[in-house]
C-alpha positions in Angstrom: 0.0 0.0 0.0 1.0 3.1 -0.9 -0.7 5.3 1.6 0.5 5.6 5.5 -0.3 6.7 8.9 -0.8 10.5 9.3 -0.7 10.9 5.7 -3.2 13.6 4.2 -5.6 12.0 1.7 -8.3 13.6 -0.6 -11.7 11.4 -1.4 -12.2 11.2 -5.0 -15.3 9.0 -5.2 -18.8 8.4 -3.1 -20.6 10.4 -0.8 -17.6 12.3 0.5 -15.6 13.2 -2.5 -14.0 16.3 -2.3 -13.0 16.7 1.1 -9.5 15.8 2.9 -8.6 14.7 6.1 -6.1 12.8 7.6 -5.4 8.7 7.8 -5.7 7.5 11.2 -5.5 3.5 10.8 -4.1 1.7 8.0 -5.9 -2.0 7.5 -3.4 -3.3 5.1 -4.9 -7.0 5.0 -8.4 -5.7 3.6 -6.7 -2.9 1.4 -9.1 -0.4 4.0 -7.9 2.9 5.7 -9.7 5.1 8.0 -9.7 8.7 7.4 -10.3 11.4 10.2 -14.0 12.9 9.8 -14.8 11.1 6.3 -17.3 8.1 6.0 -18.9 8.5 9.1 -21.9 6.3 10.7 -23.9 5.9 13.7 -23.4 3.5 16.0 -26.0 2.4 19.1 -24.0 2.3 22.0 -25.4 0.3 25.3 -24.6 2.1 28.5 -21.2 1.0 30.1 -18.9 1.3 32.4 -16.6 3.6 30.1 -19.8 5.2 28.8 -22.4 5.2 31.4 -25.0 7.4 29.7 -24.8 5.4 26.4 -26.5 7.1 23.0 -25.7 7.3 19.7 -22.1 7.8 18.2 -20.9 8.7 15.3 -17.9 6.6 14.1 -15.1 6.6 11.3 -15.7 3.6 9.3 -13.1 2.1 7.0 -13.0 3.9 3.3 -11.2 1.6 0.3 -7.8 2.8 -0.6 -8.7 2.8 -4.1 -10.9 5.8 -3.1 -8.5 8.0 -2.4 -5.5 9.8 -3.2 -2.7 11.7 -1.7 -2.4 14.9 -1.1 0.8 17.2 -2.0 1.6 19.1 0.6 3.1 21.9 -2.0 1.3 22.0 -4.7 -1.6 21.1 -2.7 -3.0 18.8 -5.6 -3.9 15.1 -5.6 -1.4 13.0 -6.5 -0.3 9.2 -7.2 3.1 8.3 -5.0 5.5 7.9 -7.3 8.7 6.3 -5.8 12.2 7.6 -6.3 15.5 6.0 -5.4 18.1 8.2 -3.7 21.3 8.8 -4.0 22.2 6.7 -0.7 19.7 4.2 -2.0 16.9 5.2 -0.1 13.3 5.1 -1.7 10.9 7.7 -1.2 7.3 8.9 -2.6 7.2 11.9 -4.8 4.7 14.2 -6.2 4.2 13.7 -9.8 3.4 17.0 -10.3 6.1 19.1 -8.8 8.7 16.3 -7.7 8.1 17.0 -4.1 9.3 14.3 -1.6 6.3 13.7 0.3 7.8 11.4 3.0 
């Protein structure tokens, strides 16, 4: 996968497109990420001892990485991590628009 932990994302398709926001859990196994204040629902909570009043939550639920794309943070454009090789042989991601090292 491509996409990271604190990395900022853009949505590019379903009911949130258009807005950014940042990844807070990567689920590499089901190709899933979960992306701070995007794809919300609400969840029923029973009362409990670390919630004694109980209600109705709203939750992040886990988008589909093939939803989304990174975000640059110069030119501020949505990009596909390109990777470039170092000259100490290191790889890193890059903008494809403006070459940016986004690591």
């Amino acid at each position: 996968m491509d996409i990271k932990k604190g990395d900022t994302v853009t949505v590019i398709t379903g009911k949130d497109s258009g807005k950014k926001g940042k990844v807070l859990k990567v689920i590499p196994d089901d190709n899933r990420i979960v992306i701070e204040g995007i794809n919300k629902a609400k969840k029923h909570q029973k009362p409990s001892r670390s919630l004694p009043q109980g209600g109705i939550l709203q939750i992040e639920c886990p988008l589909n990485v093939s939803n989304v794309m990174l975000l640059c943070n110069k030119c501020n454009k949505p990009t596909r991590g390109a990777k470039k090789i170092l000259d100490n042989d290191q790889k890193v991601r890059v903008c494809k628009h403006c070459g940016e090292v986004l690591d």
